[in-house]
C-alpha positions as CSV (number, residue, x, y, z in Angstrom):
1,X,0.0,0.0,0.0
2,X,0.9,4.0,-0.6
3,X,-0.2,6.4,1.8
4,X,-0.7,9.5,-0.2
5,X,-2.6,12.5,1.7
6,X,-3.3,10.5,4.7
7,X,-5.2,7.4,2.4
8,X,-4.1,3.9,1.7
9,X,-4.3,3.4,-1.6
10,X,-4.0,-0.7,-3.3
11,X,-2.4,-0.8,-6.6
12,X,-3.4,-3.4,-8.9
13,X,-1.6,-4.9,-11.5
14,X,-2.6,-7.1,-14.0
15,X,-0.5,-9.7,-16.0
16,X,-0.5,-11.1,-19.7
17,X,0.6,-14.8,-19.6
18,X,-0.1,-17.6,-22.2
19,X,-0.8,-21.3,-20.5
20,X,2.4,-22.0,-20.9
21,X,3.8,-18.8,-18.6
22,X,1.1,-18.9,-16.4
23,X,2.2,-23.1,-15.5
24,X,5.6,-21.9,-15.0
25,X,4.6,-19.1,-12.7
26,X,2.4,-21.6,-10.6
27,X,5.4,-24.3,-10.8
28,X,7.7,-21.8,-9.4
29,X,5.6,-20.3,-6.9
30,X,4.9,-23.8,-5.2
31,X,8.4,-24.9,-5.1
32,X,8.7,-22.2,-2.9
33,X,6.3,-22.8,-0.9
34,X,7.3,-26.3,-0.4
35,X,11.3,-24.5,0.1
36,X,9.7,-22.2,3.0
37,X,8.4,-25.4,4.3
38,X,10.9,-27.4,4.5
39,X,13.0,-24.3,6.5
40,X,10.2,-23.9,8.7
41,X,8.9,-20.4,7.7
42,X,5.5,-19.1,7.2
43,X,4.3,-19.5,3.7
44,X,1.1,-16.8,4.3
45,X,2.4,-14.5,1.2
46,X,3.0,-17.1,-1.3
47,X,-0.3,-18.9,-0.4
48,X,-2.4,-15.1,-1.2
49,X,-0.3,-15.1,-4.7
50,X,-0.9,-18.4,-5.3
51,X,-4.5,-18.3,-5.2
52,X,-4.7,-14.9,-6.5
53,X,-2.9,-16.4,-9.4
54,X,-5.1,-19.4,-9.4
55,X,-8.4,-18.2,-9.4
56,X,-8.0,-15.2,-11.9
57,X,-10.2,-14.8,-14.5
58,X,-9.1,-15.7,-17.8
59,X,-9.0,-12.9,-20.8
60,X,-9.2,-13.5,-24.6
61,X,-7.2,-10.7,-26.2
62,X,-5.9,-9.7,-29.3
63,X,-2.4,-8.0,-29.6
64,X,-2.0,-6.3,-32.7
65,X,1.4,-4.7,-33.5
66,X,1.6,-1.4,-35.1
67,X,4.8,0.3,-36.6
């Protein structure tokens, strides 16, 4: 969060990933969980990304390229 003039303000971001990213981001994210684990750490913030990442809509766009 940003505290500008006394208000907390969320930013949100949004990502473009084909199947092929977005399995790889998943992938990555729980090996880390399982890491943190393993060392005994608290795995709160992965766990919000994960199912942040998880249960995102899905988007049908077009990218057209212009020069």
């Amino acid at each position: 969060m940003i505290a500008q003039g006394g208000q907390n303000v969320k930013r949100k971001y949004h990502l473009a990933l084909d199947d092929t990213e977005r399995r790889l981001l998943i992938g990555s994210l729980n090996d880390r969980r399982s890491r943190i684990i393993v060392e005994g750490g608290y795995t709160d913030a992965v766990d919000e990304v994960l199912l942040k990442i998880i249960g995102a809509k899905r988007k049908k766009f077009k990218i057209v390229y212009t020069e």
